[in-house]
C-alpha positions in Angstrom: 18.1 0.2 -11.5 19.2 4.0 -11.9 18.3 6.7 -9.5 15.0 7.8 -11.8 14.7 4.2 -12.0 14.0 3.0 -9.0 11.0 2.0 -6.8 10.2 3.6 -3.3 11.7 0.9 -0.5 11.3 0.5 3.7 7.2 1.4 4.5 5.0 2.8 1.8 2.3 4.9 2.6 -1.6 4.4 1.5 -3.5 7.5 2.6 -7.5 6.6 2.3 -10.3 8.4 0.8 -11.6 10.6 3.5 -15.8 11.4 2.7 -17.7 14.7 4.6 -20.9 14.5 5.4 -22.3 15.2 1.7 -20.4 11.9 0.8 -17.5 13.9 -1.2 -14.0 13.4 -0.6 -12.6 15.8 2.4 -9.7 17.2 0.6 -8.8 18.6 4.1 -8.5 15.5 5.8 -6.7 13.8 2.9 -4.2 16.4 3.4 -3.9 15.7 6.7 -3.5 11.8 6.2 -0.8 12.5 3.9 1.2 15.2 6.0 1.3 13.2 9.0 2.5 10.0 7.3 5.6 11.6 5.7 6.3 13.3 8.8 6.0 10.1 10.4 9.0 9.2 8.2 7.3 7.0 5.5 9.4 6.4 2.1 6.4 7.6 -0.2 2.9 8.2 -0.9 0.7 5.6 -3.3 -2.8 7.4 -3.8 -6.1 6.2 -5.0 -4.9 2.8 -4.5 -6.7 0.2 -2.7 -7.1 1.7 1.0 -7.8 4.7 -1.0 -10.9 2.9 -2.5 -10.1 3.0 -5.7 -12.7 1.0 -7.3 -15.4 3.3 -5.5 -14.2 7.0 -6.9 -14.7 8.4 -10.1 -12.6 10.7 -12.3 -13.2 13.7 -10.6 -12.3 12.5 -7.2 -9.2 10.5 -8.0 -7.8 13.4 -9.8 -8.7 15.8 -6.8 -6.8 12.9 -4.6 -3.9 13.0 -7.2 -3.4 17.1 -6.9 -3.7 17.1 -3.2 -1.3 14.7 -2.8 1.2 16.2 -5.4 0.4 19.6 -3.3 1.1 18.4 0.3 4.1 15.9 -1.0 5.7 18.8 -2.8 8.9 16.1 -3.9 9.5 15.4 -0.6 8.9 12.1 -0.6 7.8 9.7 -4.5 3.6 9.8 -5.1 2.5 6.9 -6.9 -1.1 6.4 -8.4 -3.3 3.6 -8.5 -4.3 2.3 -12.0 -6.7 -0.3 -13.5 -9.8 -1.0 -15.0 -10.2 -1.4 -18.6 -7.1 -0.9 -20.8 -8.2 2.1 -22.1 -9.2 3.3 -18.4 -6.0 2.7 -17.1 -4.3 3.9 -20.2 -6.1 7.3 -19.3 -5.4 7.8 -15.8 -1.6 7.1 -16.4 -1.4 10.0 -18.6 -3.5 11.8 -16.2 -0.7 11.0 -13.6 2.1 12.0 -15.6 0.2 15.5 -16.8 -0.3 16.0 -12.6 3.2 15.6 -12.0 3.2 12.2 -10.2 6.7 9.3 -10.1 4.9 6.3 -10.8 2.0 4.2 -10.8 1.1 0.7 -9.0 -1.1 -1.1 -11.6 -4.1 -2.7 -9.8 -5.7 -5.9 -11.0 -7.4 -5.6 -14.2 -11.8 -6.0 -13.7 -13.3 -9.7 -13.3 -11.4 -11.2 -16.2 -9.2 -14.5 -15.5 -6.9 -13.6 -18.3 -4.4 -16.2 -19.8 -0.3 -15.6 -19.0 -0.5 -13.8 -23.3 -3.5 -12.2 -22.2 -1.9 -10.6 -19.1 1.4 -9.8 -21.1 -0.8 -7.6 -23.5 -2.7 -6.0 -20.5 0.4 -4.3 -18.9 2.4 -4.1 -22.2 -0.4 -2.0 -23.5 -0.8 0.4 -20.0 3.4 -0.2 -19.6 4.1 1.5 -22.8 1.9 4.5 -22.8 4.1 6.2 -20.4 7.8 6.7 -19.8 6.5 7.1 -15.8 7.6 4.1 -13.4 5.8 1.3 -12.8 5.1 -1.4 -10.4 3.0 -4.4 -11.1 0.7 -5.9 -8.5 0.3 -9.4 -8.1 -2.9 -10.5 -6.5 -6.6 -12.0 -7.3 -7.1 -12.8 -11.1 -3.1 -11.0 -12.2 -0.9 -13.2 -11.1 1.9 -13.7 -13.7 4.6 -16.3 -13.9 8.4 -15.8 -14.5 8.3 -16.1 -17.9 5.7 -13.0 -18.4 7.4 -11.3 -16.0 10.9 -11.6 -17.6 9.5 -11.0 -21.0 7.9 -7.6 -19.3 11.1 -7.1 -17.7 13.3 -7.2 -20.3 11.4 -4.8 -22.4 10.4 -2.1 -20.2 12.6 -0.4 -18.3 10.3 1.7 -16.2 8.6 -1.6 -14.9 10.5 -0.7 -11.0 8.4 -3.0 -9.2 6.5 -5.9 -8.2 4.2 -5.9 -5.1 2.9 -9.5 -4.5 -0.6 -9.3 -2.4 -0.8 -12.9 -4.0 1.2 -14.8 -1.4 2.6 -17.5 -3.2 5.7 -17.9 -1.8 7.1 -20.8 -4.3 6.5 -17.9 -7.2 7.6 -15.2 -4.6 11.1 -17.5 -4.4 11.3 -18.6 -7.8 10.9 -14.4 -9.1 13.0 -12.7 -7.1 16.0 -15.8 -6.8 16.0 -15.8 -10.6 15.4 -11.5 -11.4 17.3 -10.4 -7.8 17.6 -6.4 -7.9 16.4 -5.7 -11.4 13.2 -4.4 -9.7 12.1 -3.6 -6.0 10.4 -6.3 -4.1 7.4 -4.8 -1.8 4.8 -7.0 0.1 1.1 -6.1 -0.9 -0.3 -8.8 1.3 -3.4 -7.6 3.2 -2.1 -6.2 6.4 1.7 -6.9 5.6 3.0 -6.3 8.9 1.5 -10.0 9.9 3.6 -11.9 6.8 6.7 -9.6 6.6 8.9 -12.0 8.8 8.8 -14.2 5.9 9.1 -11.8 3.0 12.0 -10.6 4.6 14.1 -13.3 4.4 13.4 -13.8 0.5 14.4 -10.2 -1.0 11.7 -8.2 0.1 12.5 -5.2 1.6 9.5 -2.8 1.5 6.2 -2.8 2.3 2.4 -1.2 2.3 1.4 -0.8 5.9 -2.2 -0.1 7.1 -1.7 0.6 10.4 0.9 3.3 10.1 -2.3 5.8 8.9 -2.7 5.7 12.9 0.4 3.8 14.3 3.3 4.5 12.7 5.4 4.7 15.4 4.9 1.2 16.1 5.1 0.2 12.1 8.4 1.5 12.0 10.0 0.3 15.9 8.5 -3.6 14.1 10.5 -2.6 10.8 13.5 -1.6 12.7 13.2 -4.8 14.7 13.1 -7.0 11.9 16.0 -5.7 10.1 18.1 -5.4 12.8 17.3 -8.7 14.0 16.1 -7.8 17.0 13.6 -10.7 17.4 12.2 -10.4 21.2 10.9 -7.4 20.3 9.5 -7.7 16.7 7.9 -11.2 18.4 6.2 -9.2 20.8 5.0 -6.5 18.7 3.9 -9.1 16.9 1.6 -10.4 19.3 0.9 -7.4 21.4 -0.3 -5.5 18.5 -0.5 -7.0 15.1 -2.1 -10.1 15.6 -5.1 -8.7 17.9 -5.7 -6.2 15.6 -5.4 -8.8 12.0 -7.8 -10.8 14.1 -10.8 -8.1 14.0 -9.7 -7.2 9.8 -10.8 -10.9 8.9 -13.8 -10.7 10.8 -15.5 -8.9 8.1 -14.7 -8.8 4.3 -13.8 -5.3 3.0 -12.5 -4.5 6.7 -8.9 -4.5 5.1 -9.7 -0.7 3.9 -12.7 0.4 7.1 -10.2 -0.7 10.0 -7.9 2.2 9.0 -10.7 4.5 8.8 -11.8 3.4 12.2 -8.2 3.4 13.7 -7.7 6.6 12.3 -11.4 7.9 13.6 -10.0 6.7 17.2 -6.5 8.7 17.0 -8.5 11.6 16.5 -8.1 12.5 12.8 -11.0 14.2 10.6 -11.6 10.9 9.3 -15.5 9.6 9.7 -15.6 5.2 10.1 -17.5 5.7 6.3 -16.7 3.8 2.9 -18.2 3.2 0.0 -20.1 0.0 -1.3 -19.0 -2.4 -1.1 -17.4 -2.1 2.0 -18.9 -1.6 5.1 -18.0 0.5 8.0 -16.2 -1.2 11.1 -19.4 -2.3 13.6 -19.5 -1.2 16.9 -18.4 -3.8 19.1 -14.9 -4.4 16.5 -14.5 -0.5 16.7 -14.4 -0.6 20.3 -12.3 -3.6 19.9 -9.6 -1.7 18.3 -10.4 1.2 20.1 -8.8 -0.9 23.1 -5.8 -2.5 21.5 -4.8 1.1 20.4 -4.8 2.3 23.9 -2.9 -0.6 25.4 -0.2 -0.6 22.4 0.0 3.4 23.4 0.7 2.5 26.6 3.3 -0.2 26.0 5.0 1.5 22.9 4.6 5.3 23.3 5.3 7.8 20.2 8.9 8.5 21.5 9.8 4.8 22.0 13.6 4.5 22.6 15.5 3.1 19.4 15.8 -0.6 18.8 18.7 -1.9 20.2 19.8 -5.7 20.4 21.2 -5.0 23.8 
């Protein structure tokens, strides 16, 4: 990979779609989401993607997400949109990126259909080669393509940068990135990654979209540090002082992957509201306070100015 072809590596931020009281998106709180993350020293910005509800805006308000987040960026770190939909949906809002001035977009699985492996070939040759932008291909739910797709894809697209795998099949995961190696970044999509990057790790995957660092990215980053440093006591205890407690409350309730953040952001005391859209639901009262605890004992244990990771 070149230098303008290469994906964003080391932890990726996904701001989410702040709503005001009228139910629109709070382009001041977005702004804030994204400021704090890159001063929190996150690698880049995907917008509109999934903890940005994608699937619940419509043009208007993922455009508004796109130019705020262009704004507050301002090159100082990569922004990368969230596509999908129908072909010619996705075809759209890639050229939408590019006219807004964004590096690259993450291509989100395609609506309902179970396509065959030719079927998924045509889906991101079609949004692939409308743009000379970068892009990353997402592996998860009903777009999950095997080597052979991804080679062919590979070999005739340069700008493909990227595969995210929120699929976790970890024979595939092996069998890609053993037989492509650093032709493209490797990041780990899985839901809450921070629980299954001990294992990505060791097969090529060095980056990865983190939830928690909207409203913990202290501790995001002292786990990364841990991990590739091999500093195991503590990434273990991070592990299960932090992660684990809170990944238990996410599966308590389906859509809880993209309210959590809201709610852990709510708690920190940003102008976020615990509100989604259909068909999510907010984070219920008794989880909230749930988290609302395990916050304030990791705060305790890891302050913001935690010493460096040592393996002393």
């Amino acid at each position: 990979m070149t230098e303008t072809r290469k994906a964003p590596t080391g932890i990726l931020g996904f701001p989410t779609a702040p709503f005001n009281e009228q139910g629109n998106i709070d382009e001041q709180a977005l702004a804030a989401n994204i400021k704090f993350l890159i001063d929190s020293g996150l690698s880049s910005i995907f917008i509109a993607c999934g903890s940005g509800e994608f699937h619940a805006l419509n043009k208007a308000e993922y455009q508004t997400m796109l130019e705020v987040a262009v704004a507050v960026t301002n090159k100082k770190v990569p922004v990368y949109s969230g596509v999908g939909g129908s072909i010619a949906e996705a075809v759209e809002l890639v050229r939408l990126s590019e006219d807004l001035g964004v590096d690259g977009y993450l291509i989100l699985p395609p609506y309902l259909i179970e396509g065959e492996q030719e079927g998924l070939y045509n889906y991101y040759k079609t949004i692939v080669g409308s743009s000379d932008l970068n892009a990353i291909l997402y592996q998860r739910d009903n777009a999950v393509l095997q080597l052979p797709t991804v080679k062919r894809l590979l070999d005739e697209y340069p700008q493909i940068v990227g595969i995210k795998d929120g699929h976790g099949n970890m024979e595939l995961n092996l069998e890609l990135t053993q037989t492509i190696g650093n032709r493209v970044e490797w990041l780990n999509g899985m839901p809450f990654a921070e629980i299954t990057m001990p294992a990505y790790k060791g097969i090529g995957f060095n980056s990865y979209s983190s939830a928690i660092s909207n409203y913990l990215p202290h501790v995001s980053r002292l786990y990364f540090d841990a991990l590739r440093q091999g500093n195991d006591q503590l990434a273990n205890e991070i592990y299960l002082d932090v992660l684990l407690p809170i990944n238990y409350i996410r599966k308590q309730r389906k859509g809880y992957a993209v309210s959590l953040i809201k709610a852990g952001m709510n708690i920190m005391g940003f102008p976020v509201e615990n509100s989604v859209r259909p068909p999510c639901v907010p984070v219920e009262q008794e989880h909230y306070q749930q988290l609302k605890n395990i916050i304030e004992e990791t705060l305790e244990k890891y302050p913001a100015q935690q010493r460096e990771v040592s393996n002393s």
